[in-house]
N, C-alpha and C positions, 0 to 999 in steps of 0.2 A: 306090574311095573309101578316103583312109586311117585307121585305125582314130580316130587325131588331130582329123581334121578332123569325123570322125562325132560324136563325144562334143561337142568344142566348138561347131559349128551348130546343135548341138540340145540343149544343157546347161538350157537354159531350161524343159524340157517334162516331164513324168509319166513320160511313154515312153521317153526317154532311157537310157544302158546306165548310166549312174552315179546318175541320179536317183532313176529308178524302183527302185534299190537305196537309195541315200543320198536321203530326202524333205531333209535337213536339210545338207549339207555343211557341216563344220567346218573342212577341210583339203583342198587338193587339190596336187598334185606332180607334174612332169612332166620326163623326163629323157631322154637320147639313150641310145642302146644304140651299143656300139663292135663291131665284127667284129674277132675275133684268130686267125692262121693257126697249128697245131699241127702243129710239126715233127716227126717222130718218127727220133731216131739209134742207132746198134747203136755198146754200146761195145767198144771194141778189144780190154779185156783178156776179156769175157765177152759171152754172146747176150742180153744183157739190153738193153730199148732205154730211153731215153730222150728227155723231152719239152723242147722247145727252144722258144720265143713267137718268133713275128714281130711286126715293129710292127705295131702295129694302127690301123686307122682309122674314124674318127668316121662314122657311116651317116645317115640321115634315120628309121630306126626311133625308139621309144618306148616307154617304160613308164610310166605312168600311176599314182598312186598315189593314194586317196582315204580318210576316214572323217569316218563319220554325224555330226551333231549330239551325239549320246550317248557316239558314241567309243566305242562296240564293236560297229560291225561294219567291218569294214576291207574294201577293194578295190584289187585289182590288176590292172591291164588289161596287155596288152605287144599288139604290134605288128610283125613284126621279120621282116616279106617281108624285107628288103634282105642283112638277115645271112644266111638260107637260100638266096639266091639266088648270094650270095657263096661260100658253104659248096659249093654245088654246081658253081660254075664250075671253082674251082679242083679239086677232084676229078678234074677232066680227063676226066669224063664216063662216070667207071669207078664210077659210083652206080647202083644201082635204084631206083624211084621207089618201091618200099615203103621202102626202107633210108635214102634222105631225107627220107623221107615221118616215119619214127620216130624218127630224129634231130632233126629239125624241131619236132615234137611234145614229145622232152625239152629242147630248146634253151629251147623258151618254160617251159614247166616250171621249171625251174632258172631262168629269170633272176625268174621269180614268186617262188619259194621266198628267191632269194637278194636280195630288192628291198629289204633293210635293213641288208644288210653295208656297212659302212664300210671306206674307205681299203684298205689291203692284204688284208683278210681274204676267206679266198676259198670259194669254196662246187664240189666239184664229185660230181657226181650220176653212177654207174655201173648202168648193167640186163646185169648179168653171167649168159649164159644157158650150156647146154649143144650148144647145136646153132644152126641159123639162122646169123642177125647175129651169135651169138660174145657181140660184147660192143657198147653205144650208148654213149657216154661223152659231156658237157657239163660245162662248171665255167664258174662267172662269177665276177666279184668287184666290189667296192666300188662301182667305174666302171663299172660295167656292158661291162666287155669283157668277151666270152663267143665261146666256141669248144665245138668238137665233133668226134668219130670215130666210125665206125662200125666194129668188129671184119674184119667180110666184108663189103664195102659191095655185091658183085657178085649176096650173094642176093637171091633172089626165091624166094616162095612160087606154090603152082599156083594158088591161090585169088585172083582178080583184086577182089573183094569190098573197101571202102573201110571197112570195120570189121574189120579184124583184132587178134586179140588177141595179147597180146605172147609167151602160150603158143607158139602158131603161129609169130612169127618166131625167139624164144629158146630156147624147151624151158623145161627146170627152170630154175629158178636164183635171181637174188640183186638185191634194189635194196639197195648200198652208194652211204652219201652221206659223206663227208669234209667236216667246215669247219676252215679253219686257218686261222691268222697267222703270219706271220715269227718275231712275240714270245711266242708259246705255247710252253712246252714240249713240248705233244706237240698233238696232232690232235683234234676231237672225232668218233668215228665212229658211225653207225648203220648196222643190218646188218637185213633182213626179208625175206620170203621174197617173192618172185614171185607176183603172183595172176595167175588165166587173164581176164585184162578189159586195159582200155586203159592208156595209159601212165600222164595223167594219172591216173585212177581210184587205180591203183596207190601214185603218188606224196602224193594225198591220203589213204592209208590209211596212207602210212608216216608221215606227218606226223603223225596220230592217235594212230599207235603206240610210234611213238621222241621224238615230240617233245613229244605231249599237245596240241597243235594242231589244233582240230577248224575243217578247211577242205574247202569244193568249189570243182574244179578243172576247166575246161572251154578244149578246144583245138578251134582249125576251122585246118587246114592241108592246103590243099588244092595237089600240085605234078602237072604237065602233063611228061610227057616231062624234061628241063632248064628247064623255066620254072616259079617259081615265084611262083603266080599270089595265094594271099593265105599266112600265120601268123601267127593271131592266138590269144591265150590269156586267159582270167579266172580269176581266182580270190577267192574270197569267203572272207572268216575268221571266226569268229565270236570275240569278243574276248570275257577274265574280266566278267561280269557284264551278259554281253547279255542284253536282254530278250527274252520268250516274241514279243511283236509285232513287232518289229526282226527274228527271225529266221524267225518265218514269212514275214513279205513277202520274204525274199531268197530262203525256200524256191522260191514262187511265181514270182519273176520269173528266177531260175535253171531253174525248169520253161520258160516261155515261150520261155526261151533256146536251150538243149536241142532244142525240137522246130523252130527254123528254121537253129537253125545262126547262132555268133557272127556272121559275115559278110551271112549272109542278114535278121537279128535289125538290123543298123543299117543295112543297104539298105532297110530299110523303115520303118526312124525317120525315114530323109533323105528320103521318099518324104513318107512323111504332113506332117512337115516343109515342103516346099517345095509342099505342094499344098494344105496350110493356108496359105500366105502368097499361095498364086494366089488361093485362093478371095478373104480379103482384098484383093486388089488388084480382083480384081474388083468384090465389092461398092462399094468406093471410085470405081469409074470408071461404074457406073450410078447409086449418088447423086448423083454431081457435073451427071450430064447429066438428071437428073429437074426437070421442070419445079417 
């Protein structure tokens, strides 16, 4: 079920992944996510390599973008199987399914973080470690064209465990984020250290810290072998002068979320969903035949 059609069949209801966050919507946004292939060339005069764009192409993925009636608490949903599944083909199969698995993980990340960049200005996101993966790399920009690398895409850790922490795949090291424009004179960068927890986790503590952004950030991406079977991410912000009840209920329904897992969380909105509209049709087809 895609994350698209979950939110829209059921935008009408309590339960819902945008409702039950937003009672009130003021605003809602929806946009295609592009896949871009990331060349990497060694220059001739030195060993330094450089990044080269393929054209890119338009997917059937989304990003989602919402806020409350009050206008401070914001939502970002993405969507974006299609791009990690593209991500992995082309790889030529020389991935581990941790290594796509975290790539996947920062890819949604990053197009969350970067869901307000306009036109050329780009956003790109490095977990620069000491061992492991090396290095995860993701950048989007305006268009939502968004690409990714993995440093050593070949590792794998011993631990088969579907909660790894980024200690375990990286070692020490670094979340550096760059945003830039063409018309900027220089870059604006943040630099924070590594915590031993998840990706997302991570990248909403750097938002806290380098940006003064206080947001929770929440990934379910789950890949098979080469198939990748869902990536989906949310992210909740809490906007200058949100209120105390505005933020508890998104506390709450981010707990709910949390313990079934984004994916599992709208398999069962569509569920109660369509078994509230049997129930009705039912009762409609025993009044009609009551004497």
């Amino acid at each position: 079920v895609r994350l698209m059609s979950a939110i829209f069949n059921s935008v009408g209801r309590a339960a819902t992944l945008f409702v039950s966050f937003l009672p009130i919507i003021r605003s809602f946004e929806h946009r295609n996510i592009r896949w871009q292939r990331m060349l990497f060339h060694r220059h001739s005069s030195s060993n330094d390599f450089f990044i080269e764009n393929e054209i890119s192409k338009t997917t059937g993925d989304l990003l989602l973008s919402a806020l409350n009636g009050a206008q401070d608490i914001a939502i970002r949903a993405v969507n974006c199987r299609e791009v990690i599944q593209e991500s992995i083909l082309r790889s030529d199969n020389a991935i581990t399914n941790q290594a796509s698995t975290t790539l996947a993980e920062l890819m949604v990340c990053t197009l969350m973080m970067g869901s307000n960049l306009k036109g050329d200005e780009t956003l790109q996101v490095n977990l620069v470690g000491t061992r492991g993966l090396r290095n995860v790399m993701a950048i989007s920009d305006g268009d939502l064209k968004v690409r990714g690398m993995v440093g050593s895409p070949r590792y794998s850790t011993a631990t088969l465990s579907d909660k790894i922490t980024t200690n375990e795949l990286l070692g020490d090291g670094q979340i550096q984020v760059t945003r830039n424009h063409p018309s900027w004179k220089r870059p604006q960068n943040g630099i924070v250290a590594l915590r031993d927890t998840s990706v997302a986790l991570n990248l909403a503590l750097y938002m806290a810290e380098s940006e003064q952004r206080l947001a929770a950030m929440i990934t379910d991406v789950r890949i098979e072998g080469n198939l990748c079977r869902h990536a989906m991410g949310l992210l909740v912000e809490r906007l200058p002068g949100a209120s105390e009840e505005n933020v508890e209920l998104a506390i709450r329904n981010l707990a709910n979320i949390e313990r079934t897992g984004l994916r599992g969380y709208l398999d069962r909105t569509i569920e109660e969903k369509q078994q509230s509209i049997s129930n009705k049709k039912g009762s409609l087809f025993r009044d009609f035949h009551e004497p």
